[in-house]
TORKOL-65098 format. One record per residue (C-alpha): residue number from 1; residue in one letter; x, y, z. Coordinates in nm, 4 decimals. Layout:
BEGIN
   pos   code          x          y          z
   NUM      A          X          Y          Z
...
***
This chain:
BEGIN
   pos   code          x          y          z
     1      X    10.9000     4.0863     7.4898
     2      X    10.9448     4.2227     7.1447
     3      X    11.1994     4.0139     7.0497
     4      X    10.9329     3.7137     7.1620
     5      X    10.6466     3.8834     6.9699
     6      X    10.8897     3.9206     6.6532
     7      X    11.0416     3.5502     6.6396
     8      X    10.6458     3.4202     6.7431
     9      X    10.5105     3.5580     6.4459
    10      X    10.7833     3.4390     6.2064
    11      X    10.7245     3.0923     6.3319
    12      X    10.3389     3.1184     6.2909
    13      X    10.3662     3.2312     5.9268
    14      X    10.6437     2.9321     5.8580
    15      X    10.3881     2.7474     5.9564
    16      X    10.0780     2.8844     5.7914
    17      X    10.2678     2.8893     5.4366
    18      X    10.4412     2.5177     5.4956
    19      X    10.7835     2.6557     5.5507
    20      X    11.0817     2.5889     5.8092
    21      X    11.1773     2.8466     6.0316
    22      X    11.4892     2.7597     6.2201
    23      X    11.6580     2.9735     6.5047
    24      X    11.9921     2.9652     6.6046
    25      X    12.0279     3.0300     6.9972
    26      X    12.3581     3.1064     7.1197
    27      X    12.4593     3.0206     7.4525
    28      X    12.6357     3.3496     7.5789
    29      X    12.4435     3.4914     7.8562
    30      X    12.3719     3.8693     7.8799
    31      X    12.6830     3.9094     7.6515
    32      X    12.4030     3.9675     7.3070
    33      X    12.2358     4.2307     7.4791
    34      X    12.5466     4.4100     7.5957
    35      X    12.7591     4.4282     7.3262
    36      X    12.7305     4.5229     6.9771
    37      X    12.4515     4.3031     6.8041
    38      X    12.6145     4.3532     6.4413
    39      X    12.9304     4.2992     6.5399
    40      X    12.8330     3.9610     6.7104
    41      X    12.6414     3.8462     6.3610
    42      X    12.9330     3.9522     6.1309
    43      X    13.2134     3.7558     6.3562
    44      X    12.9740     3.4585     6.3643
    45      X    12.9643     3.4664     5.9669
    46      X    13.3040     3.4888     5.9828
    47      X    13.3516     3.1689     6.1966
    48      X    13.1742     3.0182     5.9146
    49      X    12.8268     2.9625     6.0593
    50      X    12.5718     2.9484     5.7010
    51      X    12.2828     2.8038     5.6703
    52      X    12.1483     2.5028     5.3831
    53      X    11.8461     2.3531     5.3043
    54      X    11.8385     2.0212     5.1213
    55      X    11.5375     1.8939     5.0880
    56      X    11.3116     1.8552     5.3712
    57      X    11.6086     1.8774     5.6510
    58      X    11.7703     2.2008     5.7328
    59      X    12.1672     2.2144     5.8172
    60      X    12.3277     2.4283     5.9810
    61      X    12.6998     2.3820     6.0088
    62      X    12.9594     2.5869     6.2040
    63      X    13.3419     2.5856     6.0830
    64      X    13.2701     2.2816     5.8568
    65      X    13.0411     2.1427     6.2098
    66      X    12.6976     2.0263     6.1472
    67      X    12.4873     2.1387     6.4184
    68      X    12.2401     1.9467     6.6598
    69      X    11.8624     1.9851     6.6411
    70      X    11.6594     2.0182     6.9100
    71      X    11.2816     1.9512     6.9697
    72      X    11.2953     2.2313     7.2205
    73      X    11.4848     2.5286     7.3437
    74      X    11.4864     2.7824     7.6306
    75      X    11.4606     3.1554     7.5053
    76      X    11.3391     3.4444     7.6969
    77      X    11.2062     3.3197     7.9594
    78      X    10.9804     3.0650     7.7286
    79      X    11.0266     2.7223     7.6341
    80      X    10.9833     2.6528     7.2561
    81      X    10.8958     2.3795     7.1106
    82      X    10.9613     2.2686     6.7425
    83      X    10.5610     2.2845     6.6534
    84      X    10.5432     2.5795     6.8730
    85      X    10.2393     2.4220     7.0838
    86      X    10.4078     2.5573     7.3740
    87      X    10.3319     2.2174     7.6138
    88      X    10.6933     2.2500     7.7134
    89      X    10.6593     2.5780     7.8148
    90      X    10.2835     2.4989     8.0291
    91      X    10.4531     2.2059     8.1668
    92      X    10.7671     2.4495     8.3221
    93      X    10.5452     2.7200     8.4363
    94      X    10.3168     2.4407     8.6349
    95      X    10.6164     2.3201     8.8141
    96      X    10.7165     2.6512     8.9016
    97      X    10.4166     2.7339     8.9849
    98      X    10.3341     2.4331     9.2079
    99      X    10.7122     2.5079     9.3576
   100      X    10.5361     2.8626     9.4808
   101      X    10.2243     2.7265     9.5877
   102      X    10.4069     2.4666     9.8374
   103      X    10.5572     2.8037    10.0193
   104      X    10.2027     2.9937    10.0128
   105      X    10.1032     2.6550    10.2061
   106      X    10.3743     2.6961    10.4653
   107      X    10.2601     3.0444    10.5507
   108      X     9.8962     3.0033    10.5760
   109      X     9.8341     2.7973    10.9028
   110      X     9.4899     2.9063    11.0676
   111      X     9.7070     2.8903    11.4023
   112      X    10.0289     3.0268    11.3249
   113      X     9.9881     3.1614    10.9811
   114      X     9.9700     3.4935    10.8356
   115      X     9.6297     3.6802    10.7174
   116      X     9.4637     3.6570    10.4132
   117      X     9.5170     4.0030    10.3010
   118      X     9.8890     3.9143    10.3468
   119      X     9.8318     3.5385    10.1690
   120      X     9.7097     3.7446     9.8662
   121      X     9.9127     3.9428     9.8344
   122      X    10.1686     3.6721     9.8509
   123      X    10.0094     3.5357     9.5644
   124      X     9.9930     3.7831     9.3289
   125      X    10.3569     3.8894     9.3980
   126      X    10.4848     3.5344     9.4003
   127      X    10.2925     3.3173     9.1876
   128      X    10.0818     3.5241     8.9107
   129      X    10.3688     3.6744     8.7793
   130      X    10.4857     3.3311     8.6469
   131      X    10.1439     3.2677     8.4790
   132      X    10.1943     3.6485     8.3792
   133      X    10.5321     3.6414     8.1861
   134      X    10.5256     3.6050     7.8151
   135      X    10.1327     3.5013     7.8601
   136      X    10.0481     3.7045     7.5159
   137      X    10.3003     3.5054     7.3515
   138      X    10.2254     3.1701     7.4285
   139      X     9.8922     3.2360     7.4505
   140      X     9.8389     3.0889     7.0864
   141      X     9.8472     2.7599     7.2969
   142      X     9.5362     2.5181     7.2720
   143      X     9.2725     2.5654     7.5375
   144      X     9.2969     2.1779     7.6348
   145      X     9.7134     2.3050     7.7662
   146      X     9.6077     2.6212     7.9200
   147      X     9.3394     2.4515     8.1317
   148      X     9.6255     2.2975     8.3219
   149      X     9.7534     2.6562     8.4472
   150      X     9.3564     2.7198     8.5389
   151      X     9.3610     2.4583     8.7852
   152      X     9.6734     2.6492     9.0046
   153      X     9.5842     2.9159     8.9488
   154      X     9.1943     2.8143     9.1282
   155      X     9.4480     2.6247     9.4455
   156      X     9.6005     2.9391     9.4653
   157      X     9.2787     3.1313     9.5430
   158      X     9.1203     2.8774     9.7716
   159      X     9.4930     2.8305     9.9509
   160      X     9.5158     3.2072    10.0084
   161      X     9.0868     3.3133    10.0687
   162      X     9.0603     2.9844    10.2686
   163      X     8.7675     2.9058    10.0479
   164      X     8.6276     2.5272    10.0481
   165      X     8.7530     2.2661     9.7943
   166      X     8.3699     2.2562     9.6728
   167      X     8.3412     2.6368     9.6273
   168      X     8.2487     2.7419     9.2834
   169      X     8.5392     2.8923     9.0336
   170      X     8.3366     3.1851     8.9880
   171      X     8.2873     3.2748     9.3364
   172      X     8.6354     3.2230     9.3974
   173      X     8.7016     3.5140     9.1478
   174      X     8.4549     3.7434     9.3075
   175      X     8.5730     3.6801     9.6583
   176      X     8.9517     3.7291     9.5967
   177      X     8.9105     4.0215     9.3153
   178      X     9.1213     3.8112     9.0790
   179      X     9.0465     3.7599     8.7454
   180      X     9.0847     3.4243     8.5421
   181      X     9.3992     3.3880     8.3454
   182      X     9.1935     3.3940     8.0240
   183      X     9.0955     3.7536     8.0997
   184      X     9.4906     3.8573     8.2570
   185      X     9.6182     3.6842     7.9489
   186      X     9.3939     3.9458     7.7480
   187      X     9.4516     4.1928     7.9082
   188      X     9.8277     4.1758     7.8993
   189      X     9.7725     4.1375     7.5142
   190      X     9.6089     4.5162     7.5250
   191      X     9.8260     4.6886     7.7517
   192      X    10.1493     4.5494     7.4708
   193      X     9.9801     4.6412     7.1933
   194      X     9.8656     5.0238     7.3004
   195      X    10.2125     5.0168     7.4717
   196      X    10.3817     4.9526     7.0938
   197      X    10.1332     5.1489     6.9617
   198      X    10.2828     5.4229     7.1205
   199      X    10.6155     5.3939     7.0186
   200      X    10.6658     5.4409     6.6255
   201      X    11.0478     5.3591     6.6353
   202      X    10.9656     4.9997     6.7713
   203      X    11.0552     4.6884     6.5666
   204      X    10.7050     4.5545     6.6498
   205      X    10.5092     4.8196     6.5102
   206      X    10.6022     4.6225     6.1604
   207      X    10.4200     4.3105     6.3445
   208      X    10.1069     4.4573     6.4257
   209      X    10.0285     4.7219     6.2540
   210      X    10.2340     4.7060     5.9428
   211      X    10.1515     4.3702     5.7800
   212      X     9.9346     4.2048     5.5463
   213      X     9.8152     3.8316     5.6720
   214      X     9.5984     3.7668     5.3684
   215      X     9.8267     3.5749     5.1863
   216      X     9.8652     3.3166     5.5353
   217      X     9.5851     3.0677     5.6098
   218      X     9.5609     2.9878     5.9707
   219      X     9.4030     2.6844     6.0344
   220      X     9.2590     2.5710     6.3730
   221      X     9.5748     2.3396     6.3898
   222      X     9.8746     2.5799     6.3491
   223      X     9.9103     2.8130     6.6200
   224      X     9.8017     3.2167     6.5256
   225      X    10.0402     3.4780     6.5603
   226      X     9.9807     3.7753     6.7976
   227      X     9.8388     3.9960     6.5151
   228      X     9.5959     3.7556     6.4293
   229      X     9.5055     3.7342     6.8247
   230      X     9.5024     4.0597     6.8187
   231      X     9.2866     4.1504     6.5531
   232      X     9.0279     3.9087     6.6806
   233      X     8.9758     4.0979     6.9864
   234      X     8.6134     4.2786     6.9647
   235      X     8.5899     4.6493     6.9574
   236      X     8.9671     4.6825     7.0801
   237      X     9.1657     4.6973     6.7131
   238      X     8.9108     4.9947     6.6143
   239      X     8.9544     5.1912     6.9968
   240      X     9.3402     5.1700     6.9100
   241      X     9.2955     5.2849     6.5352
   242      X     9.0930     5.5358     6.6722
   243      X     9.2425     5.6596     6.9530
   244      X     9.4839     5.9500     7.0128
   245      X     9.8079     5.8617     7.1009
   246      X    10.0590     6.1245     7.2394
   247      X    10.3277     6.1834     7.0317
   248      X    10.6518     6.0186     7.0751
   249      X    10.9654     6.2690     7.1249
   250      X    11.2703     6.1670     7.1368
   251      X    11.4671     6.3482     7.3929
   252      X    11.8582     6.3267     7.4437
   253      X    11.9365     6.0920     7.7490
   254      X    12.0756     6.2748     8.0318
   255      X    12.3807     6.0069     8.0286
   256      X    12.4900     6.0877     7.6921
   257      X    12.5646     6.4639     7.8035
   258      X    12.7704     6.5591     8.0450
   259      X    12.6607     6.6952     8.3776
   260      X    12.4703     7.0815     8.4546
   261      X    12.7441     7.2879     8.6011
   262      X    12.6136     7.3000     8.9956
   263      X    12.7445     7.5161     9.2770
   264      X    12.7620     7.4076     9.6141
   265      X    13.0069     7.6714     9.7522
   266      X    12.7393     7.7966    10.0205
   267      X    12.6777     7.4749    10.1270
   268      X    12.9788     7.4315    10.3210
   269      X    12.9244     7.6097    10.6183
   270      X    12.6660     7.4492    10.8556
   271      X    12.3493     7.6510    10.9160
   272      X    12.3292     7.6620    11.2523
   273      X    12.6832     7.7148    11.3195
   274      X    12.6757     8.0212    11.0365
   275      X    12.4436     8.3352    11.1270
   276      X    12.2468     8.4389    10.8490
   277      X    12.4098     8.7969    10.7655
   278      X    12.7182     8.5543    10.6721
   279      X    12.5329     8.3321    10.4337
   280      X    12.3640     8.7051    10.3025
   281      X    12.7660     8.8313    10.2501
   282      X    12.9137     8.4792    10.1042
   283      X    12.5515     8.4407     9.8120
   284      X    12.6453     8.8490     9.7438
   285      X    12.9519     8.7639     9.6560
   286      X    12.9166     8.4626     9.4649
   287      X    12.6332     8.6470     9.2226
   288      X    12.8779     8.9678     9.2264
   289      X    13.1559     8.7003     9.0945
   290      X    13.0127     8.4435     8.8859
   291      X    12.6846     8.5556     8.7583
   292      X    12.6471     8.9159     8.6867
   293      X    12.4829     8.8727     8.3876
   294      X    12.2415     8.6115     8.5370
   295      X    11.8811     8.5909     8.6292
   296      X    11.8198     8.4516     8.9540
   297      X    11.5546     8.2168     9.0010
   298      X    11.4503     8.0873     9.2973
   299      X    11.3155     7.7577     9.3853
   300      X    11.1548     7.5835     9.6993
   301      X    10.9100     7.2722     9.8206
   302      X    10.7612     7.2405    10.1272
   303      X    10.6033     6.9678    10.2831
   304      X    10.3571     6.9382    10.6068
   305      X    10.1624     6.6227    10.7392
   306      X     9.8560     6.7208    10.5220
   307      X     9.9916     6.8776    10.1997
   308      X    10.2919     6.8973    10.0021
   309      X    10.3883     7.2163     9.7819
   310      X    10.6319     7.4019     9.5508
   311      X    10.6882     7.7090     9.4601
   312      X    10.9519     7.9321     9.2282
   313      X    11.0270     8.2224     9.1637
   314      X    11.1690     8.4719     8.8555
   315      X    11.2093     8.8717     8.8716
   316      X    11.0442     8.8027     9.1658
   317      X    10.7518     8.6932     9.0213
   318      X    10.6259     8.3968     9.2347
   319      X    10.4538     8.0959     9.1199
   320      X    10.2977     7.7834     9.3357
   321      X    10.1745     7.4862     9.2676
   322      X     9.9670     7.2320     9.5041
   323      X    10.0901     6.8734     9.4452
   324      X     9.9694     6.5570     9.5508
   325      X    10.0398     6.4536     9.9170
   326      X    10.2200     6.1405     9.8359
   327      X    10.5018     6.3196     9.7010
   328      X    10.8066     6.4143     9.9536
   329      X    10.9946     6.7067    10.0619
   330      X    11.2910     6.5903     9.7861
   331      X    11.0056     6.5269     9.4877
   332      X    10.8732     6.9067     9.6070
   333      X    11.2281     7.0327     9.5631
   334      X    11.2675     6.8497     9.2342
   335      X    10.8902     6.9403     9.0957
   336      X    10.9970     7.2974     9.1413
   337      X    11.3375     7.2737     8.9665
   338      X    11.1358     7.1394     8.6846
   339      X    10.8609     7.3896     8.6763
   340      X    11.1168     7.6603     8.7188
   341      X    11.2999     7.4918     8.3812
   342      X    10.9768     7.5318     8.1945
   343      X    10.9073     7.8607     8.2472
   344      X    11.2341     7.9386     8.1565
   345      X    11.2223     7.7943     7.7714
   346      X    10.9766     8.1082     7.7714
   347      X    11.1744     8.3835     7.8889
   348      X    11.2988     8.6422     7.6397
   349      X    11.6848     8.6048     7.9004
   350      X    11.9753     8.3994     7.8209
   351      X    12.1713     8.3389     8.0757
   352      X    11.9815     8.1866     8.4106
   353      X    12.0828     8.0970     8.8097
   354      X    11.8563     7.8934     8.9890
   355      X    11.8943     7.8936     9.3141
   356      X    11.7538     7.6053     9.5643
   357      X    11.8008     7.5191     9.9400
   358      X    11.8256     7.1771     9.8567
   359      X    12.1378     7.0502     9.9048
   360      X    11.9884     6.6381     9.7750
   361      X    11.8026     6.7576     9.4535
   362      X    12.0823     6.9993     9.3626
   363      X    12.3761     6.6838     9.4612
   364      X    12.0911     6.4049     9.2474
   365      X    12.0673     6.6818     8.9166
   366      X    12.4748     6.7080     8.9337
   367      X    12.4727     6.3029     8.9313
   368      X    12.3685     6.1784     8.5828
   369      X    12.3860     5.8266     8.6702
   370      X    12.1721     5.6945     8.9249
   371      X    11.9424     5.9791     9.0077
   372      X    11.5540     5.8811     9.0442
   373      X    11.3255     5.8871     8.7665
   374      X    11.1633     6.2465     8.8704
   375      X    11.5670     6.3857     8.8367
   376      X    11.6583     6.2213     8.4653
   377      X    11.2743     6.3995     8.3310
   378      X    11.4258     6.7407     8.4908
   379      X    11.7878     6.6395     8.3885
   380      X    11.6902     6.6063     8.0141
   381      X    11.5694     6.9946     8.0525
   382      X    11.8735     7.1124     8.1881
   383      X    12.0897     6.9405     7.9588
   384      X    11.9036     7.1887     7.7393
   385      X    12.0055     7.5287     7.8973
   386      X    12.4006     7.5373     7.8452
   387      X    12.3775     7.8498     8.0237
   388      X    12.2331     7.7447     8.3403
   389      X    12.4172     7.7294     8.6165
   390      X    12.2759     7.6374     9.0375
   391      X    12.3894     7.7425     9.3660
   392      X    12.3026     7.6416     9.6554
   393      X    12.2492     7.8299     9.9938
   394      X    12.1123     7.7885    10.3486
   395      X    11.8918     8.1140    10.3784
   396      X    11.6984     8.3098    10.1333
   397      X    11.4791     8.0069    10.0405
   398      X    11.2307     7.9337    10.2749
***
């Protein structure tokens, strides 16, 4: 989406002040956003692309090549057009659209088909998404071409709440809990803008918050650029100037370390197969060995058809903490990893051992890649503590 909002707003101030804008879209897919961006642009100057301007008509040439124009392009996701009025785009997103609506159809026989809890759902997983994507981009659209998405977007409703051809728009949006695409569009618009808001070190904060529009006059006939759209929302641009946003920190990705030493030497021997005075002798003799100089910290979650928990533990001073039900016996284990890893940034000791009876969070924390979300937040602490080392045993926690 940034890359949308960026190239959007350079076309709508081409426009404004008279002036071409042209993009060059290269036809490697995935390979720009895997590789070296830089590297791509200098090898392409290299191959000799440059671009002219003589008189009214832009060239481009490549190797000595003049390039083709094109009255319209696929990038992103969006269909752009060379007055950026985005009626190719309406026009793709209706016939995908209509494409999804045929198979809502299928599945919503009063005999045979499925409910209409099920039928909505189906739609807003299916079919609002395509209205959804890139909406606060092409949104600078004329209302005469967005009118043409309103009319799916009212089948869809009736299709999937069975209502009557005659029913009233309005009711329709009551009855299913959907809101018009005017309002989703709008809202999609916020969300982006609080969302780069947020984040000083994007390239988009120079788009909306960083630039001067005074100098452009935007007519009703040339299409406004998100800022403008922005701006024009009431009450919203003075919440977001207002508002407190939380601080962006910028924390060293788990991937670009290597992984926290973890011990799983106790976790050979099956529990029930082992008697517990054993797996008392082998975790002696592992602390006596490895971490003298350590102190042990013990972690543990617990989980019961009603509540979920965690709890750790540090010079045997125990701490709990109630957590919401939803979370599961590995997210318990995790949550008190993490807590445990706070409390320690605290702690006047150096050297730490955290000890858990679970084998999964202890096997996801030694896995940098491809650990859930909840593992790469506690990850990034442990990456911290060079000095932290985890064992793992059958026994003491409980």
């Amino acid at each position: 989406m940034d890359n949308l909002a960026i190239l959007e707003n350079e076309v709508a101030k081409g426009f404004a002040q008279k002036e071409h804008t042209i993009a060059a879209y290269l036809d490697i897919q995935k390979a720009f956003d895997v590789t070296w961006r830089r590297k791509i642009i200098t090898t392409l100057q290299k191959f000799g692309i440059n671009g002219l301007r003589k008189t009214t008509s832009p060239i481009l040439t490549y190797n000595g090549i003049r390039l083709k124009f094109v009255s319209g392009t696929k990038f992103l996701g969006l269909q752009w057009d060379s007055k950026m009025t985005w009626s190719l785009h309406i026009e793709y997103i209706k016939k995908r659209a209509l494409n999804s609506l045929n198979a809502l159809k299928m599945i919503c026989n009063k005999k045979w088909g499925v409910r209409r809890e099920v039928l909505l759902k189906f739609y807003k997983s299916f079919i609002l998404p395509i209205f959804d994507y890139g909406s606060f981009i092409y949104g600078s659209a004329k209302n005469h071409l967005l009118s043409k998405l309103n009319t799916i977007h009212h089948s869809g409703i009736r299709i999937a709440t069975g209502a009557l051809r005659s029913s009233p728009v309005v009711s329709l949006y009551v009855d299913s809990g959907i809101p018009p695409l005017s309002l989703r569009r709008t809202k999609l618009l916020m969300n982006y803008v609080a969302k780069v808001g947020a984040s000083p070190f994007n390239p988009v904060q120079k788009v909306l918050f960083d630039q001067d529009l005074t100098p452009y006059n935007f007519t009703t006939n040339k299409p406004k650029p998100l800022l403008s759209r922005f701006l024009s929302l009431p009450n919203f641009p003075n919440l977001i100037s207002s508002s407190d946003i939380a601080p962006y920190v910028r924390t060293v990705p788990p991937w670009s370390s290597s992984s926290p030493p973890v011990d799983l030497s106790l976790g050979k021997d099956r529990k029930k197969d082992t008697p517990p005075v054993v797996f008392q002798q082998l975790f002696a003799g592992v602390i006596n060995s490895k971490y003298v100089n350590h102190t042990i910290c013990y972690t543990d979650g617990s989980k019961t058809m009603n509540s979920t928990s965690c709890a750790y533990s540090i010079n045997d001073v125990i701490s709990s903490s109630q957590l919401n039900p939803v979370n599961s016996i590995f997210s318990a284990e995790l949550i008190a990893i993490y807590l445990c890893l706070e409390a320690i940034t605290v702690h006047p000791s150096d050297h730490f051992l955290i000890v858990s009876d679970s084998r999964s969070a202890l096997a996801a924390l030694s896995n940098v890649f491809g650990f859930p979300a909840l593992s790469i937040t506690s990850g990034v602490n442990v990456i911290e503590f060079e000095d932290i080392a985890y064992s793992s045993q059958n026994t003491y926690i409980r």
